[in-house]
N, C-alpha and C positions, 0 to 999 in steps of 0.2 A: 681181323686177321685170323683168329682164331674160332671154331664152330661151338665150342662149350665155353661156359662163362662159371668161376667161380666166386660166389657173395662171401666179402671179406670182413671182420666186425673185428675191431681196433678195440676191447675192454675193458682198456688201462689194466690198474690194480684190481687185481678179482677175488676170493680167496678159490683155493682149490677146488673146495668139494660144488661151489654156482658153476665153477666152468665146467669141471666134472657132468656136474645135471644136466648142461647146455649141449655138450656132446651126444648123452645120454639123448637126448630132444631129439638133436637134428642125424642121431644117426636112424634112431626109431621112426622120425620120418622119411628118410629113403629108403629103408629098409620093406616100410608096411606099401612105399608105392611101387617099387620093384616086387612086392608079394601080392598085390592085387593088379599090376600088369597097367598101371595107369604111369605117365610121365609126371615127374612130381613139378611143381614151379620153379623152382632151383634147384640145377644139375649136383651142385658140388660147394661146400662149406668150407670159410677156413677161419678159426678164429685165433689171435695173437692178442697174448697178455703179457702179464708180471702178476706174480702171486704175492702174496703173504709169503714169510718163512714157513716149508714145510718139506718134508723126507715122506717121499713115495716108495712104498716096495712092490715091484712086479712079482705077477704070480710064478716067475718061475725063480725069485731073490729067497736069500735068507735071513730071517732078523739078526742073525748073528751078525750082519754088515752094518749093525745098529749100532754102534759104541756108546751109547749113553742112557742113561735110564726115563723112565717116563718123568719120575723127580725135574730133573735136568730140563726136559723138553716143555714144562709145564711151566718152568722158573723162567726161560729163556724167549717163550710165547712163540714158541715152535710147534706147529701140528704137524701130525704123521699119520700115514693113512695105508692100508695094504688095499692096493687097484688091479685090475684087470686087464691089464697091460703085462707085456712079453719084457722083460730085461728085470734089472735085481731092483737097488738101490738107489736113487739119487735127491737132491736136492735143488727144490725152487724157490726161489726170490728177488728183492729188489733189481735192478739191472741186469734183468733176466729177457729173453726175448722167447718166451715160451710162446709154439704154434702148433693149435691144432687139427690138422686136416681131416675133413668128412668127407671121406673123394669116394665116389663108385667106381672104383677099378674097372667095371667092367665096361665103363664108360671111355676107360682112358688104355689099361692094359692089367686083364686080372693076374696080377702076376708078383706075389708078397715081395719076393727078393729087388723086383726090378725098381718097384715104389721103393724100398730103401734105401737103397744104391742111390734113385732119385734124390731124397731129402739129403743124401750128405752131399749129393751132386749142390743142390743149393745154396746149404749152406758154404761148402768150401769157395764157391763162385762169390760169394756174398765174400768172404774174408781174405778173397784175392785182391779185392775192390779196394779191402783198404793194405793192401801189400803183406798178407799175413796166408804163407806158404802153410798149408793144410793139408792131409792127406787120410785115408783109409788105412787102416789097422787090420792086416792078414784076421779074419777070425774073431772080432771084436768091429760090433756094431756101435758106429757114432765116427765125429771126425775129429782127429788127433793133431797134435803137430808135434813133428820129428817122433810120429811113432816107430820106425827102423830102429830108433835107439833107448834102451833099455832105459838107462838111466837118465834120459831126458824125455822121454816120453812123456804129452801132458794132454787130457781127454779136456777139448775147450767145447763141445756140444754132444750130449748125449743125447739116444732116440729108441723111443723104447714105444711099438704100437699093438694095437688090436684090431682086428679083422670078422667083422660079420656080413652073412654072402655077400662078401666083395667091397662091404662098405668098410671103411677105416674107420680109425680115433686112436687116442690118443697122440704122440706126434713125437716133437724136436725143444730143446731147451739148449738155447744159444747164449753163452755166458759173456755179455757185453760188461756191462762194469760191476757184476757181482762178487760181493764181498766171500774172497775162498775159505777162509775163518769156516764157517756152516762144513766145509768138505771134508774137514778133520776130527768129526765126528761120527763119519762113516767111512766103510768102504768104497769109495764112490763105484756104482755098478757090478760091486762083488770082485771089482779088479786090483790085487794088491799091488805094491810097492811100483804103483803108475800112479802120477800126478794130476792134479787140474789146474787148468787156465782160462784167463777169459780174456779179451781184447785189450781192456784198459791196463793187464798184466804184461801181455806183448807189445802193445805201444807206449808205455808208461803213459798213457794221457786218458782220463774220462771220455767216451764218446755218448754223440747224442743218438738216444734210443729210436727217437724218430725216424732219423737218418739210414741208423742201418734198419732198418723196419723197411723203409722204403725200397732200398735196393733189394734185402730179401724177396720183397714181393715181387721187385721185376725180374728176378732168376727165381720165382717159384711159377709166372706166369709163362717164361719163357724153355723151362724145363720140361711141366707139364701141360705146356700148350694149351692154358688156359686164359681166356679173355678174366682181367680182373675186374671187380666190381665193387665197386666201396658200400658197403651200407652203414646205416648208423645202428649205431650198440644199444640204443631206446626199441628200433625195433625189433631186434631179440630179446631183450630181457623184457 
């Protein structure tokens, strides 16, 4: 149905910094065959994990959204790490649906704002599916629910990405049944006195990560109109 196909690698548990490198990889490879003008083998990447516990700050955050000391993060087995990614502060781990896309814009539409608008288009499509009203935040990247209202506002997937000629990385962290405990030790995203949620908090019920994994990927195929493609996680790492 679709004329571009993108290769999908399921990595389970990873920690950070292997997925980090694996980005790293497979954006350096579209990037050196878009610069030598050659068609690479595969169009477009997407990889989908859960990390270890760990607090990422984007290059444009401040460590002051850090509330806790290195002590603390070291006692707790928590890594943190300052990445190369646009947005502040956030937190990934277990029941986490963290996704990374390697897409060539140019392949799809070079266009930073419209791919973003895309991923929350996703996700929100994805958390309709299980009856969970979601929406965009005037001015604040990611998808909220009941963000209109101040004091109910509560950020349930953050997205925070990079951009080289045209290629992407970093991505989307979709909070299915992670423990929000981690959130109250930062600012999440440099955004005060706004909340986080995640699924299993709006449905009171654990869901299986699989599941919604799966639906994501058929509003990630059918967003950006791409053919999906399963590969196995042996052959990238």
């Amino acid at each position: 149905m679709f004329t571009q196909k993108v290769a999908v690698y399921k990595l389970g548990k990873i920690a950070y910094k292997d997925a980090w490198a694996l980005q790293e990889k497979l954006l350096s490879i579209l990037v050196s065959a878009k610069q030598n003008k050659v068609n690479p083998q595969i169009e477009h990447y997407l990889l989908l994990c859960e990390h270890f516990p760990v607090y990422t700050l984007g290059k444009s955050g401040s460590e002051k959204n850090l509330l806790v000391t290195d002590e603390f993060l070291k006692e707790h087995a928590i890594e943190y790490y300052k990445v190369n990614r646009g947005g502040d502060i956030t937190f990934h781990g277990f029941g986490q649906i963290v996704g990374y896309p390697i897409l060539d814009l140019e392949k799809i539409k070079p266009d930073i704002s419209y791919y973003i608008r895309n991923l929350e288009k996703v996700i929100m499509d994805t958390l309709q599916e299980f009856s969970i009203l979601s929406e965009r935040s005037p001015k604040e990247t990611g998808v909220w629910v009941e963000p209109q209202d101040i004091s109910k506002a509560r950020k349930i997937c953050a997205i925070g990405v990079r951009c080289s000629r045209w290629v992407t990385m970093h991505g989307f962290a979709l909070n299915v049944n992670t423990s929000l405990d981690f959130f109250n030790h930062i600012i999440p995203c440099g955004i005060e006195n706004k909340k986080v949620t995640s699924m299993k908090n709006e449905l009171h019920q654990e869901l299986n990560i699989e599941s919604v994994q799966n639906i994501l990927l058929e509003n990630f195929s059918k967003t950006f109109q791409l053919e999906i493609q399963l590969e196995t996680k042996e052959a990238l790492l």
